[in-house]
Structure formats: structure tokens, C-alpha cells
C-alpha positions as CSV (number, residue, x, y, z in Angstrom):
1,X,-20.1,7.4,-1.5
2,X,-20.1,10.0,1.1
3,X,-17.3,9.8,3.3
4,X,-19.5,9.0,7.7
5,X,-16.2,8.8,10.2
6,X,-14.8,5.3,9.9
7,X,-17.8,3.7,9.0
8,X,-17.2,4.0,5.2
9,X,-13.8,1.9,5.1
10,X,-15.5,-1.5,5.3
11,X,-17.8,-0.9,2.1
12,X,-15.3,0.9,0.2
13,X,-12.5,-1.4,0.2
14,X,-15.1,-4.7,-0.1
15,X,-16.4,-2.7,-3.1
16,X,-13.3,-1.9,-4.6
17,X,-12.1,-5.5,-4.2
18,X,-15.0,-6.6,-6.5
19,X,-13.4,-4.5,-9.2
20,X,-15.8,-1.1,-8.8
21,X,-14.5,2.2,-8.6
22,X,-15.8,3.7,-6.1
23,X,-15.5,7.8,-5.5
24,X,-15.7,8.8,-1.9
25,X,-16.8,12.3,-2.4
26,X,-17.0,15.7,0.5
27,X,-20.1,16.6,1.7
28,X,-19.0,19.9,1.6
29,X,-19.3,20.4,-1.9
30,X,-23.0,20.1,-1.6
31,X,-23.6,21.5,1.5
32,X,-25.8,24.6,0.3
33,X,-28.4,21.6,-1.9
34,X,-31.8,23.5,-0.5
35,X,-34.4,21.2,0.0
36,X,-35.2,19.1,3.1
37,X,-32.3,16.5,4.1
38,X,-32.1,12.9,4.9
39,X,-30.3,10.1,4.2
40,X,-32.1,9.0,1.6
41,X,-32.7,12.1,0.0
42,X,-29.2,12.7,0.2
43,X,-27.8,9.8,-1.3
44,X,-29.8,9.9,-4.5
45,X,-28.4,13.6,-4.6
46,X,-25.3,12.3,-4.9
47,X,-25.8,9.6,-7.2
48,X,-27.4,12.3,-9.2
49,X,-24.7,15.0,-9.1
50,X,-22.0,12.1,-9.9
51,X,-23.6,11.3,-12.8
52,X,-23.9,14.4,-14.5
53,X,-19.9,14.8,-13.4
54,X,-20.7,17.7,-11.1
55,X,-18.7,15.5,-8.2
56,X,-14.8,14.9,-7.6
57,X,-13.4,11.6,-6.1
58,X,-11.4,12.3,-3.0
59,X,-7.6,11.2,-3.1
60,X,-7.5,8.0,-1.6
61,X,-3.8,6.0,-1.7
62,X,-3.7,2.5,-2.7
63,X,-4.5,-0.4,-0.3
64,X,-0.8,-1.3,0.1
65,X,0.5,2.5,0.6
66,X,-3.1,2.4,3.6
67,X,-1.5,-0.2,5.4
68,X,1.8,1.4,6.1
69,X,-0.4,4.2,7.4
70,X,-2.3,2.9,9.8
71,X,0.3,1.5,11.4
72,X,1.6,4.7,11.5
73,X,-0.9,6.5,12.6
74,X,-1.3,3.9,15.4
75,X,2.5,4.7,16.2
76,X,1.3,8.2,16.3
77,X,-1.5,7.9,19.0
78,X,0.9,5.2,20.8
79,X,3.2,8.1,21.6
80,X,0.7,10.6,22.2
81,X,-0.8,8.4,24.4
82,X,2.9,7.8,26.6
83,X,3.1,11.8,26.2
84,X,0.5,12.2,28.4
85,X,1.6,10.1,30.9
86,X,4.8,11.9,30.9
87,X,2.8,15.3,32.0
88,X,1.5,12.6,35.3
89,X,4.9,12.2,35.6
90,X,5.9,16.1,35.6
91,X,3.0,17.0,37.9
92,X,3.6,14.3,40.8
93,X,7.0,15.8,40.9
94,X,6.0,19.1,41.4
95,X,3.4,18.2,43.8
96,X,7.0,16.5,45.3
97,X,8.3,20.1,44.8
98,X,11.2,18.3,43.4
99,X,12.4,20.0,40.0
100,X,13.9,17.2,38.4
101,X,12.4,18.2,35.2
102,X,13.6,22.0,35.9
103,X,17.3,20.9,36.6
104,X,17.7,18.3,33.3
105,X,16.3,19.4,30.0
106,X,14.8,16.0,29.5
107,X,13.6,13.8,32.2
108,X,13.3,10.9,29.7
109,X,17.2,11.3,29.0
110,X,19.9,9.6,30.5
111,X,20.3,11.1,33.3
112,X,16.7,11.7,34.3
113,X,15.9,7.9,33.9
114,X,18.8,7.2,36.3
115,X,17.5,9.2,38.7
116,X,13.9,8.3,39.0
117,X,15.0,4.7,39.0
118,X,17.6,5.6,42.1
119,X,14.5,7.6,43.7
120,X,12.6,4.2,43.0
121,X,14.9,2.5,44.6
122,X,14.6,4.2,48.1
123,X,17.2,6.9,47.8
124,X,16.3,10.4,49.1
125,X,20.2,11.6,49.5
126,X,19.9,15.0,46.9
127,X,23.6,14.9,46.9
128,X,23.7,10.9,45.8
129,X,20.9,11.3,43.5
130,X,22.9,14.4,41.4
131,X,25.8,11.5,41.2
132,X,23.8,9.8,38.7
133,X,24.4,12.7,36.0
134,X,25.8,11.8,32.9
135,X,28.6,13.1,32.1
136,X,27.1,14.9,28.7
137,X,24.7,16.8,31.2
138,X,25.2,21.0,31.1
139,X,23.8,21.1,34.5
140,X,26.5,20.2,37.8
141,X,26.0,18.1,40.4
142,X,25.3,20.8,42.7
143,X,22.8,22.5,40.6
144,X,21.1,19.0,40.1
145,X,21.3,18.4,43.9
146,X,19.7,21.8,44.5
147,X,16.5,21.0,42.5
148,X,15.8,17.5,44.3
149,X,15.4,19.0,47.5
150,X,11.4,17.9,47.8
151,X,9.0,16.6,50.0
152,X,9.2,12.7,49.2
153,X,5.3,11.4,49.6
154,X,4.6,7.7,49.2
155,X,1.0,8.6,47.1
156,X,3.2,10.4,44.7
157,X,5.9,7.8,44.3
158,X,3.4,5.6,43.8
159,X,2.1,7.5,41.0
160,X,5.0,8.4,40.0
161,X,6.2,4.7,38.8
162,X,3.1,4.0,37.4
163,X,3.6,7.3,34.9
164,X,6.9,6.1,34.3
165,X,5.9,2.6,33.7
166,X,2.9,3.4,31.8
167,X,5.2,6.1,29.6
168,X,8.3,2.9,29.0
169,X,5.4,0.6,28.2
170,X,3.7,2.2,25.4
171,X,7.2,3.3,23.9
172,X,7.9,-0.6,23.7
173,X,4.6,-0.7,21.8
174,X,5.3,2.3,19.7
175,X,9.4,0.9,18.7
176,X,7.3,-2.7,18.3
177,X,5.1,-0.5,15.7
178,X,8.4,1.0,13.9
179,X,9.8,-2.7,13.4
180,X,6.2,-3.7,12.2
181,X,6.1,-0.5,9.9
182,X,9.6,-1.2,8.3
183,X,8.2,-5.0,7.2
184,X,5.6,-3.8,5.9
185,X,6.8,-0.7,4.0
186,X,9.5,-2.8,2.4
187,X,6.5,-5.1,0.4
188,X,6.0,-1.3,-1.3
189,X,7.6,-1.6,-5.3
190,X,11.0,0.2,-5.2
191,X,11.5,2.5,-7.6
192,X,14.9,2.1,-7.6
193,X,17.8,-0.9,-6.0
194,X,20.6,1.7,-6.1
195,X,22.0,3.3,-2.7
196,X,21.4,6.4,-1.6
197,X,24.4,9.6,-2.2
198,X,26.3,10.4,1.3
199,X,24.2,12.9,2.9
200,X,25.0,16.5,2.2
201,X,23.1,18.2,5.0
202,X,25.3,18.8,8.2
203,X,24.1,18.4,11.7
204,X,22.2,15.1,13.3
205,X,22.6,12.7,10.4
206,X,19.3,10.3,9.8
207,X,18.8,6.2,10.0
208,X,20.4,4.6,7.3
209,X,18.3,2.1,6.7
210,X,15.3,4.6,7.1
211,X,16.9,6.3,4.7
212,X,17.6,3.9,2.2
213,X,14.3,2.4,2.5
214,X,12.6,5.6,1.4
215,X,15.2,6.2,-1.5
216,X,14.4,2.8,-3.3
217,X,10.3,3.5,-2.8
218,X,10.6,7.0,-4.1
219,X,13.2,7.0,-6.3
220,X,14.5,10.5,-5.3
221,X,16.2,11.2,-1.9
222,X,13.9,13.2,-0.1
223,X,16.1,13.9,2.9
224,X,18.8,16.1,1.0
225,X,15.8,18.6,1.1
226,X,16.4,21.1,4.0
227,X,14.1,20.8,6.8
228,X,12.8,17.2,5.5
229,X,14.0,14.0,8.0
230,X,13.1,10.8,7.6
231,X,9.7,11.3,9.6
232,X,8.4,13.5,7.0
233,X,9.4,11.2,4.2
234,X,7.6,8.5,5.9
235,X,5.1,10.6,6.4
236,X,4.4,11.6,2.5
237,X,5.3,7.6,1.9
238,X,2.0,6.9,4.2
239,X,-0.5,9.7,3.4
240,X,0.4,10.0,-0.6
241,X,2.9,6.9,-1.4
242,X,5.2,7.2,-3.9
243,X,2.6,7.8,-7.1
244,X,1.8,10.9,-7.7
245,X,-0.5,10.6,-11.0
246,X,-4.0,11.9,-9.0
247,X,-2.2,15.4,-8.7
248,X,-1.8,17.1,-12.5
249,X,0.3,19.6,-10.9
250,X,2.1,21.4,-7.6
251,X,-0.4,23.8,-8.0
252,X,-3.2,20.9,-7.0
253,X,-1.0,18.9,-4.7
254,X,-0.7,22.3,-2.7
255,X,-4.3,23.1,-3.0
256,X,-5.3,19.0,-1.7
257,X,-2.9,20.0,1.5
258,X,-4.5,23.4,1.9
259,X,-1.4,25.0,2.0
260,X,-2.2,27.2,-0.8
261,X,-4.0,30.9,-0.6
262,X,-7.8,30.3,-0.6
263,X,-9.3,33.3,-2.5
264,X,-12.8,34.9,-1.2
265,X,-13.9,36.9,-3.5
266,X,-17.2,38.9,-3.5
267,X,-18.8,42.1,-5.7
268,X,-14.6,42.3,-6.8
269,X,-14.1,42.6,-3.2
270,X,-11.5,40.1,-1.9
271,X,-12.6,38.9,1.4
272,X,-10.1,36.3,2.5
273,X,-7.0,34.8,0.7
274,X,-6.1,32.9,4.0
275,X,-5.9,28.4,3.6
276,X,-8.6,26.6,4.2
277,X,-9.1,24.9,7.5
278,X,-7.7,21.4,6.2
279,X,-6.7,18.9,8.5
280,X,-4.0,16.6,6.4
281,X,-1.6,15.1,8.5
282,X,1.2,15.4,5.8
283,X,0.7,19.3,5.7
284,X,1.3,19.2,9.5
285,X,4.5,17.3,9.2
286,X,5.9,19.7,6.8
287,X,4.6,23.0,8.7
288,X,7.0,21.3,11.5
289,X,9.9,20.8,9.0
290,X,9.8,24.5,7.7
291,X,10.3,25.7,11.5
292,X,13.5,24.1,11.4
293,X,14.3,26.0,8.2
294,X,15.0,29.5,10.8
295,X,18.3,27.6,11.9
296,X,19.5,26.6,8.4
297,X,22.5,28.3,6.7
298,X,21.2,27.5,3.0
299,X,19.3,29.4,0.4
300,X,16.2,27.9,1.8
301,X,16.9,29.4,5.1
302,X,18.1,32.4,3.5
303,X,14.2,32.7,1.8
304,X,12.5,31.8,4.8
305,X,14.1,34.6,6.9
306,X,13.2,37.0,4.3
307,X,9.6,35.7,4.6
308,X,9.3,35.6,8.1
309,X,10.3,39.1,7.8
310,X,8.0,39.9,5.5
311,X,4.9,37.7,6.6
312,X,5.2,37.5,10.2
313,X,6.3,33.8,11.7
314,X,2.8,32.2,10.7
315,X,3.2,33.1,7.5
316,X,6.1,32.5,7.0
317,X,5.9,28.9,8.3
318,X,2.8,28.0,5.8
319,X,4.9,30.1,2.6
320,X,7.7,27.5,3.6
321,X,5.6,24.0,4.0
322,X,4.0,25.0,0.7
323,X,7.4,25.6,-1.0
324,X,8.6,22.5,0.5
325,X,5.5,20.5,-0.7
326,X,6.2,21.7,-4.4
327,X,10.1,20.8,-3.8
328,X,9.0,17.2,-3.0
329,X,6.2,17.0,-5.6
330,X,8.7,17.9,-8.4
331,X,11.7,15.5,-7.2
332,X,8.9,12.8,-7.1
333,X,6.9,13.4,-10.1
334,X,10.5,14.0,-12.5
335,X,12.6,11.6,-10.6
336,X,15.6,14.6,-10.0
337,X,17.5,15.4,-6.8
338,X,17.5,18.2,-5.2
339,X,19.4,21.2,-6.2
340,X,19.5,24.1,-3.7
341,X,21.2,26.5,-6.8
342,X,18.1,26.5,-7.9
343,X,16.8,28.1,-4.9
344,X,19.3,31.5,-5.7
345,X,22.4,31.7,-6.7
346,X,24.8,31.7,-4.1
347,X,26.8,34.9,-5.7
348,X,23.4,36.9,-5.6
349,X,22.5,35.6,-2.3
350,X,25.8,37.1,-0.9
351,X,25.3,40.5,-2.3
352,X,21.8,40.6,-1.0
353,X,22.8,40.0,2.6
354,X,25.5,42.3,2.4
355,X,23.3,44.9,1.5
356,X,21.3,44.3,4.2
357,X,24.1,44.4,6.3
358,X,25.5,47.7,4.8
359,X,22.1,49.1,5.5
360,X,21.4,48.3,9.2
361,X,25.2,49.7,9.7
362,X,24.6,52.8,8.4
363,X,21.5,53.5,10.2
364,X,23.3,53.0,13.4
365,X,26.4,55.2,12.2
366,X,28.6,52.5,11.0
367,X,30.4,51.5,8.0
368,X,31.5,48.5,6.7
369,X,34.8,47.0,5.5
370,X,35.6,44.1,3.9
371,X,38.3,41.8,6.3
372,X,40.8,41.2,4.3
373,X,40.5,45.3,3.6
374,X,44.1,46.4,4.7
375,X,46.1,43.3,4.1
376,X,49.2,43.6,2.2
377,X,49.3,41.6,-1.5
């Protein structure tokens, strides 16, 4: 079967009820067939190239792992959806001049909500609107006050709630979707009923019960990774699911995300060794997880600063989510935890950054001594 949009769902999963295996194949493996096309030309094509094994089934998870995702995926649009509303939001304020979303970092935060609901309320008073600041806000109330000094029009207050009530309305919906998404990820087969090791990772520590959740379906807690949150394990729960027997090795599972090099070769010419233009929703979430690995104090972080030195930011950020993909693929596939020594050895990784250091110094004229240099034993 040849994968048409959305139109293909309905068959294959009425077919694969009946007990037939059904292979949903890319058109772009045949895509340079000569020969006049059409539908039914190109269907007998198919069947043709399938049965002489020159066509691959595309990775498809299995109907329990699907449902999980479309309800995340719906979650996903949900908040895309309130996202743009929020940008209504932004631009009937400036059109206000009034700089709310200048003056607090978020507008959806505490203090912003408290604001637009006073300003919703009839109050125009900058001074008395900058009194609703929280008290964990950077900004004072003078600086607040300063940036709510606007021309109040009624057409823009009026558009102004309904971006705001439009934005809290499909956030109901999307934290209605998380409770539904929890229910139904919990049907998945654990892997495990123990509890999940006290997280080892510093900073912003994750759900719980999120994280728990994904420790019993994978077996493996995905979160001690650096860079990886709940979101992305949820993520690879939805878009792969917690069996990883399609994938014969890292080296495919990277290639099926197209985070690996994609060689071009021609008359021993290499044209292109750049990824292929795959849109996978799981390779997204983990290009957004390596970003975070610039502000991590760990050998991961240490590696990725070396690569973003050496490959540009870009390529540094798809070296990382490919690294991270093989990291998860192995604590999945052998059921062990994470080990970041594995990553360098801690002694070796000191040595190298104080070369480094030693280096830049001299270059400037500098030398370095240890801290403890002239203390007394």
C-alpha cells in the first residue's frame, strides 16, 4: 500500500485487523519507474516490486502505541493553535502602545495574567496596574508602570479578551488532552513495576508521575539522560513505543530519523553528506533537547561544545540529537541506565579543558597557576 495523506489509515488498520500484514511502502523509492503513470499502472508496480522483495515496509508502531499519539499530536496542534492567539494578543497591545509583553518576560505568567485581568476590569491607573507584580518578578513597579503608559482603545480591548479567552480556552483543552493521554498511556504493558532512582540531573526537576509512568513502559529511565525531559520521552513513547525490534541497530534507528549523514556520491565524487529532508516528529524533539545540552556542566555538554566549535551551531545541534538518539536506542534495546562515564572520563576531560585553557592564556600573555599553588602544607 502506498502511503495518499490520511486516506490510507482507514484500509490499513481494517486490513490489519483481518489478520493481513500489510506494508505501507514510500513512493519515493520508485519515483524514477519510467513509463507513463496512473493509479492503476502504479499500483500493479508495486505489487510487482513487493513481490520480487525490491520494497521495504515503512515503520509503523502498534495500534495501542498509535493511540497515545494522536492524542498527542492533537495536544500538539491544541497549543499551537492557543500560540497563535497569543501573537493577537501581543499585537493589540502594541497597537495599544502598551509594552506589557516588553516590561514581563511572559505575559502568560503571573503577573501578566493579573494585569490583563485588572485592565479587563476597567483599570487604566499605570501606577495601580504595576501593583499587581508578583513578587518573583525582576522587573519594579516603576519600570512596569513605565511600559503601560498606552493609548487604551475599546476595539482593541475587545480583541484583546477574546485573544486571551480564546488562548485560556484551548489550554483547558490541551491540559483535558494530558489527563486523557495519561489514561490512555497507562493501558501500554509496563516493562517494569519498580520505581524510578532519585533523579541525578540538577536544575527544574520533572513530574513524578510522568516520570514514573515512562520508567515502567520503557524499562530504562530515560530522563537521567542530559537534555531528555519528560516531553521527549513521551515523545519517543508515541512515535516508536517502547519496542524497538523493527530497528537491527542505532545505525538504522538514526538513519529512519534522518539524523544520520546522507552520502551523495557520483564518478567518486562526493556531492552531499548532509541528512535527508525527513520530517519525524521525534527527531525534532530531540534536535530541541540537544540545544539545551550548551548549558550543561556534564561530559555531554563538554562534547557538544567541542562540536559546536568544530561544526558550527547547526551542526552541532543534529551531531547531538543523533548521539542522543543512539543513547536512548541502547538504554531501550539492552534495558541499562545511563552512564555519563562512558561519555569520557572525567580525569581526561579535566586535562583536556585545562589545556585549552593553558592555551587561550598564553596567546593573550598569560600564565596559569593552579589555586591552591602557594598554600602552605
Amino acid at each position: 500500500m502506498e502511503a495518499t495523506g490520511v486516506y490510507w489509515i482507514p484500509l490499513f488498520e481494517l486490513l490489519e485487523a483481518r489478520g493481513l500484514e500489510v506494508c505501507l511502502v514510500n513512493a519515493q523509492h520508485v519515483r524514477h519507474v519510467p513509463g507513463r503513470k496512473s493509479d492503476v499502472q502504479d499500483c500493479q508496480w508495486l505489487q510487482f516490486l513487493h513481490s520480487v522483495g525490491l520494497l521495504h515496509a515503512s515503520f509503523r508502531p502498534a495500534l495501542s502505541v498509535c493511540a497515545v499519539r494522536t492524542l498527542l499530536r492533537h495536544r500538539d496542534s491544541l497549543v499551537q493553535v492557543a500560540s497563535a492567539h497569543l501573537l493577537r494578543l501581543q499585537k493589540a497591545l502594541d497597537q495599544m502602545n502598551v509594552l506589557l509583553h516588553r516590561a514581563v518576560t511572559d505575559i502568560t505568567g503571573t503577573t501578566g495574567l493579573a494585569i490583563l485581568d485588572a485592565i479587563f476590569a476597567g483599570e487604566r491607573d499605570p501606577h495601580k496596574l504595576a501593583a499587581h507584580r508578583d513578587h518573583r518578578c525582576k522587573k519594579s513597579v516603576a519600570e512596569i508602570a513605565a511600559a503601560l503608559k498606552g493609548d487604551w482603545k475599546a476595539e482593541q480591548i475587545f480583541a484583546l479578551r477574546q485573544s486571551l479567552a480564546a488562548w485560556r480556552f484551548h489550554h483547558q483543552l490541551a491540559d483535558e488532552c494530558l489527563q486523557e493521554i495519561h489514561r490512555v498511556a497507562a493501558k501500554l504493558e509496563n516493562r517494569t513495576e519498580a520505581a524510578p532512582p532519585s533523579p541525578t540531573k540538577r536544575g527544574k526537576q520533572p513530574d513524578q508521575a510522568v516520570r514514573t509512568l515512562l520508567f515502567q513502559k520503557f524499562g530504562v529511565d530515560l530522563t537521567a539522560v542530559d537534555g531528555v525531559n519528560t516531553h521527549v520521552g513521551y515523545t519517543f513513547l508515541t512515535e516508536v513505543g517502547p519496542d524497538l525490534s523493527r530497528f537491527a541497530s542505532p545505525e538504522n534507528f538514526s538513519s529512519w530519523l534522518g539524523l544520520c549523514p546522507n552520502d551523495k556520491v557520483s564518478g567518486n565524487h562526493r556531492l552531499s553528506v548532509s541528512t535527508r529532508p525527513v520530517s519525524n516528529r521525534l527527531a525534532t524533539t530531540l534536535r530541541m533537547a540537544a540545544q539545551s545540552l550548551n548549558r550543561v556542566e556534564s561530559p555531554l555538554g563538554d562534547w557538544f561544545r567541542r562540536m559546536r566549535a568544530k561544526l558550527g551551531p547547526a551542526g552541532a545541534v543534529t551531531a547531538a540529537a543523533h548521539k542522543l538518539a543512539r543513547i536512548l536506542y541502547t538504554m531501550i534495546k539492552t534495558h541499562t541506565a545511563f552512564d555519563p562515564a562512558k561519555l569520557g572520563h572525567p580525569a581526561l576531560n579535566r586535562q583536556r579543558k585545562e589545556r585549552s585553557l593553558r592555551k587561550q592564556a598564553a596567546l593573550l600573555g598569560f600564565s596559569l597557576q593552579p589555586a591552591n599553588a602557594g598554600a602552605v602544607s
